[in-house]
C-alpha positions as CSV (number, residue, x, y, z in Angstrom):
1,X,-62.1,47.4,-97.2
2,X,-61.4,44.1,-95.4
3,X,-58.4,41.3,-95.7
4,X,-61.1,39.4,-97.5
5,X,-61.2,41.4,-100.3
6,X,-57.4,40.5,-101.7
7,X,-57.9,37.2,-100.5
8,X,-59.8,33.6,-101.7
9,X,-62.3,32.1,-98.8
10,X,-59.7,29.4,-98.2
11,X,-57.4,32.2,-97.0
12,X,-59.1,34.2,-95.1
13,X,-59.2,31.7,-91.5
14,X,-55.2,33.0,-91.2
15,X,-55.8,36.9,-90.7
16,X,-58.1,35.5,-88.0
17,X,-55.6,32.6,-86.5
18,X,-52.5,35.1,-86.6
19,X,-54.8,37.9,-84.6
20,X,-55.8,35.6,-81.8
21,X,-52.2,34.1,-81.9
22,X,-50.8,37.4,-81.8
23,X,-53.4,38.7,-78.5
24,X,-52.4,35.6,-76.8
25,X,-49.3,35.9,-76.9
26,X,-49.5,39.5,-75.7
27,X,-51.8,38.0,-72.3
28,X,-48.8,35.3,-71.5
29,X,-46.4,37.7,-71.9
30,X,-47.6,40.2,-69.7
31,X,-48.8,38.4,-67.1
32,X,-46.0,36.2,-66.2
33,X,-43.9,39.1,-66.0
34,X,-46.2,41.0,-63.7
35,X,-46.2,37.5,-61.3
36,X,-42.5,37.7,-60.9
37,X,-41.9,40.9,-59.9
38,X,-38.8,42.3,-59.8
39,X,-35.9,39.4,-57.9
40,X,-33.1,40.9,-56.3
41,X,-30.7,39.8,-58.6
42,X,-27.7,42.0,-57.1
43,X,-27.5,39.2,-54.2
44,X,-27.6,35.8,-55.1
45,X,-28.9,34.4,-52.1
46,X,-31.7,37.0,-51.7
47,X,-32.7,35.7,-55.0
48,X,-32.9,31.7,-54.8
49,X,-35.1,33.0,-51.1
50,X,-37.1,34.9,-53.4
51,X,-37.8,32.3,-56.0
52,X,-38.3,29.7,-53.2
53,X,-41.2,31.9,-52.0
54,X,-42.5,32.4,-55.1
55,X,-45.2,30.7,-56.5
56,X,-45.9,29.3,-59.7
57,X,-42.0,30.6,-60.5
58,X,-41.5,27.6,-63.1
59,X,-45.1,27.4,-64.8
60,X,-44.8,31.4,-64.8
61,X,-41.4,31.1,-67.0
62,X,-42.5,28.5,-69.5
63,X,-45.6,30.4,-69.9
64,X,-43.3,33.1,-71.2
65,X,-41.7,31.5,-73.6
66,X,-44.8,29.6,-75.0
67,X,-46.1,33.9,-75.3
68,X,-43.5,34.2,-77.5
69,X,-43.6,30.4,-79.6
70,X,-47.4,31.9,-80.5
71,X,-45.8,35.1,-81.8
72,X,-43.7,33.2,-84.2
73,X,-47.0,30.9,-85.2
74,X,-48.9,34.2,-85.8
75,X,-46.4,35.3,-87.7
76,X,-46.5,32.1,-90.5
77,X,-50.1,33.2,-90.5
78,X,-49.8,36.6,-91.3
79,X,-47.4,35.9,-93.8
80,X,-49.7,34.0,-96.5
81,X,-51.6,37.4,-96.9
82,X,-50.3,39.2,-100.1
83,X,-48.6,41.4,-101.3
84,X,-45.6,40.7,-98.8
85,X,-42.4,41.4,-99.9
86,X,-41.1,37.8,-100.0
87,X,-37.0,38.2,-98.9
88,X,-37.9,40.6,-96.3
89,X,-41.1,38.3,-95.0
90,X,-38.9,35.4,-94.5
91,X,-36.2,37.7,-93.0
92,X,-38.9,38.6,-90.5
93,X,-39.7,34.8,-90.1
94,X,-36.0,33.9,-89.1
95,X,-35.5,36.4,-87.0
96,X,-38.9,36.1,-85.0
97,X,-37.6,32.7,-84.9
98,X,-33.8,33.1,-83.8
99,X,-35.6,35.7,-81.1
100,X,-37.7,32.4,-79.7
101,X,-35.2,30.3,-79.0
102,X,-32.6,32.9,-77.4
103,X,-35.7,33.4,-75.4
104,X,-36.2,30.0,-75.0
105,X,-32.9,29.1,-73.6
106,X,-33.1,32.6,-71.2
107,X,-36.4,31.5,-69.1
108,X,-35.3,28.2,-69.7
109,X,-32.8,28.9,-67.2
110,X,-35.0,31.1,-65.3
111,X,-37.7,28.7,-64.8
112,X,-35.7,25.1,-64.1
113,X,-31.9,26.7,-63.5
114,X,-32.7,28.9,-60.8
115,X,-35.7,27.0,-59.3
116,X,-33.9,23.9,-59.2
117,X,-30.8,26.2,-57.2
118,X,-33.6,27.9,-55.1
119,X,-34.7,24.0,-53.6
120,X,-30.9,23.1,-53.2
121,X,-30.5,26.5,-51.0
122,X,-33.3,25.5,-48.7
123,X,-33.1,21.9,-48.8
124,X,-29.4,22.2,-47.4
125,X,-28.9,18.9,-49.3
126,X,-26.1,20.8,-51.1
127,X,-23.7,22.9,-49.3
128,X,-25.2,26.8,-49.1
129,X,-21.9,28.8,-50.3
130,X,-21.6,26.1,-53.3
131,X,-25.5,26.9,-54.3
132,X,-25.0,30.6,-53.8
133,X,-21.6,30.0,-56.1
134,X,-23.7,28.7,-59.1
135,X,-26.2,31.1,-58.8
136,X,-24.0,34.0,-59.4
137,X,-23.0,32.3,-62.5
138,X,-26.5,31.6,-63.4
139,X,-27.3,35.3,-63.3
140,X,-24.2,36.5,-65.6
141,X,-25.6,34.0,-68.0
142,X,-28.9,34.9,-67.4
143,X,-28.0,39.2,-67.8
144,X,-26.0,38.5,-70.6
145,X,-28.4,36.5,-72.4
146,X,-31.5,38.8,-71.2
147,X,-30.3,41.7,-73.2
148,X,-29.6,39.7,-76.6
149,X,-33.4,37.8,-76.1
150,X,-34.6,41.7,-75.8
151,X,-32.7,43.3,-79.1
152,X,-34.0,40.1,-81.1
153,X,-37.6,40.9,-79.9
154,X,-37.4,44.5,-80.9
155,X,-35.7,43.3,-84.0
156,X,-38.2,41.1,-85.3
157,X,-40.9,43.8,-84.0
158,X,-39.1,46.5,-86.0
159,X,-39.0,44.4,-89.0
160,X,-43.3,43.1,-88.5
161,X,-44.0,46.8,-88.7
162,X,-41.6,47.5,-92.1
163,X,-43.0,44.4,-93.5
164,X,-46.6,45.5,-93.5
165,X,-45.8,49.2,-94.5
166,X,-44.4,47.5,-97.8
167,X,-47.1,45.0,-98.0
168,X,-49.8,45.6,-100.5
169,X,-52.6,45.0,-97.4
170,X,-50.3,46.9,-95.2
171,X,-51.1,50.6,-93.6
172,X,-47.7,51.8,-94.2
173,X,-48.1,54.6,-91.2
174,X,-49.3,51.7,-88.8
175,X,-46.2,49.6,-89.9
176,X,-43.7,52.7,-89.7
177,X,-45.0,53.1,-86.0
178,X,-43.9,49.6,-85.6
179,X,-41.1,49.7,-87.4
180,X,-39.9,52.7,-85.0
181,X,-41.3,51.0,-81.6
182,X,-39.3,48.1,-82.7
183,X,-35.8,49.9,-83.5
184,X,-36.2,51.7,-80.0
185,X,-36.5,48.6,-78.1
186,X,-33.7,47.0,-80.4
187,X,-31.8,50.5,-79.3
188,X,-32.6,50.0,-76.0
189,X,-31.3,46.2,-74.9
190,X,-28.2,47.1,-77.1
191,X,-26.9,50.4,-75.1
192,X,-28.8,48.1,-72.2
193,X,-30.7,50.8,-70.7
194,X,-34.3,50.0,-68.9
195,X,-35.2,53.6,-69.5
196,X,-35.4,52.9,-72.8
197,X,-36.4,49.2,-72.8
198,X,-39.7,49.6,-70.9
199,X,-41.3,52.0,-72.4
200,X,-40.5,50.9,-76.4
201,X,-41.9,47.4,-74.2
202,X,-45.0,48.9,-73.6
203,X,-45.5,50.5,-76.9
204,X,-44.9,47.3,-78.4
205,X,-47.6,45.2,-76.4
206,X,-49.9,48.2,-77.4
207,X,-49.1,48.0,-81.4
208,X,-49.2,44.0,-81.3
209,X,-52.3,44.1,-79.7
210,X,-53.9,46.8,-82.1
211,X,-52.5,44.5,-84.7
212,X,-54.0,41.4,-83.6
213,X,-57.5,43.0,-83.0
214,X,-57.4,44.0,-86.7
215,X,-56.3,40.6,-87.8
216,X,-59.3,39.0,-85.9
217,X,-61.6,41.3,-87.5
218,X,-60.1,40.7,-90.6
219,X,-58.8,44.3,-91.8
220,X,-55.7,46.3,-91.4
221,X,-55.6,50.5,-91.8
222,X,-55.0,50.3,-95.7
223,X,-52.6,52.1,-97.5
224,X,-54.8,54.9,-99.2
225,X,-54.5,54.1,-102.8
226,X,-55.7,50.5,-101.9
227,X,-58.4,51.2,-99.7
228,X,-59.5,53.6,-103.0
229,X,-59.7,50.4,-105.3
């Protein structure tokens, strides 16, 4: 049983546009971070060298944000299918949205904050030990704010997977396994431990993209009752 069946031809473009959405956004997420690499942000001027030498640093940070803008998009498709429960699908929607811009401001930072800093460091326009000074406040700002960005992803991840396992279209075990991968990571940027942040990560780039496979084929694992209809 497809999406198609519960909805009317004029509805069934936005399974579609929310999968490819939702597989984009997974790309440029992922591939931004695995262009910055890790900065040594324990030492502010080995950092501001380290953004100086890399390239693409800026365009590689709005990238990241715009991953995440197409999450939210792919969301307001995903939620004209039906059967959603509607508080808790514009719960999701507010939160996915909150999540952006808290995500927004952090790379924000990253990509003009810290680049701008990195040219003032090498430019020796500015005096070094000044530069070095605001960077070390740039990168409380920027820890603080990381964590938060990172609980308000696994947040609106957890609460994409509940959604669908109370949808009527929904495979409640695939949205449980969300629901779970998105509490861990929520779990994990609050007690702000990467042990447990990269791996409920992962598992969440894995579910989204499983997710937005089925959505561009137009089907989702059906609860059983409906898939017997």
């Amino acid at each position: 049983m497809t999406i198609s069946d519960h909805v009317t031809r004029s509805d069934r473009a936005a399974p579609r546009a929310a999968g490819v959405l939702m597989l984009s956004g997974v790309v440029l997420y992922i591939l931004p971070s695995i262009l910055h690499g890790n900065p040594p942000i324990d030492d502010a001027a080995a950092t501001l060298e380290y953004v100086a030498d890399a390239s693409g640093w800026r365009i590689a940070d709005l990238v990241n944000i715009l991953a995440v803008v197409l999450w939210v998009i792919a969301l307001s498709f995903l939620r004209t299918l039906p059967g959603l429960p509607g508080p808790l699908s514009r719960a999701t929607g507010s939160v996915w949205a909150v999540a952006a811009g808290v995500f927004g401001v952090y790379f924000g930072i990253h990509a003009i904050g810290l680049s701008t800093a990195a040219d003032q460091y090498l430019s020796g326009a500015v005096d070094r030990a000044a530069v070095v000074e605001r960077t070390e406040a740039l990168l409380l700002v920027l820890g603080s704010t990381a964590f938060v960005a990172q609980a308000l992803l696994g947040l609106a991840v957890g609460l994409t997977g509940l959604l669908l396992a109370r949808a009527e279209v929904g495979g409640r075990v695939f949205g449980i396994i969300g629901a779970v991968i998105g509490l861990g990571w929520l779990v994990g940027a609050v007690a702000i431990n990467f042990a447990v942040i990269v791996p409920f990560t992962a598992l969440a780039w894995v579910w989204l993209v499983v997710l937005g496979v089925c959505l561009c084929m137009n089907r989702l694992p059906f609860r059983a009752g409906i898939a017997a209809r």
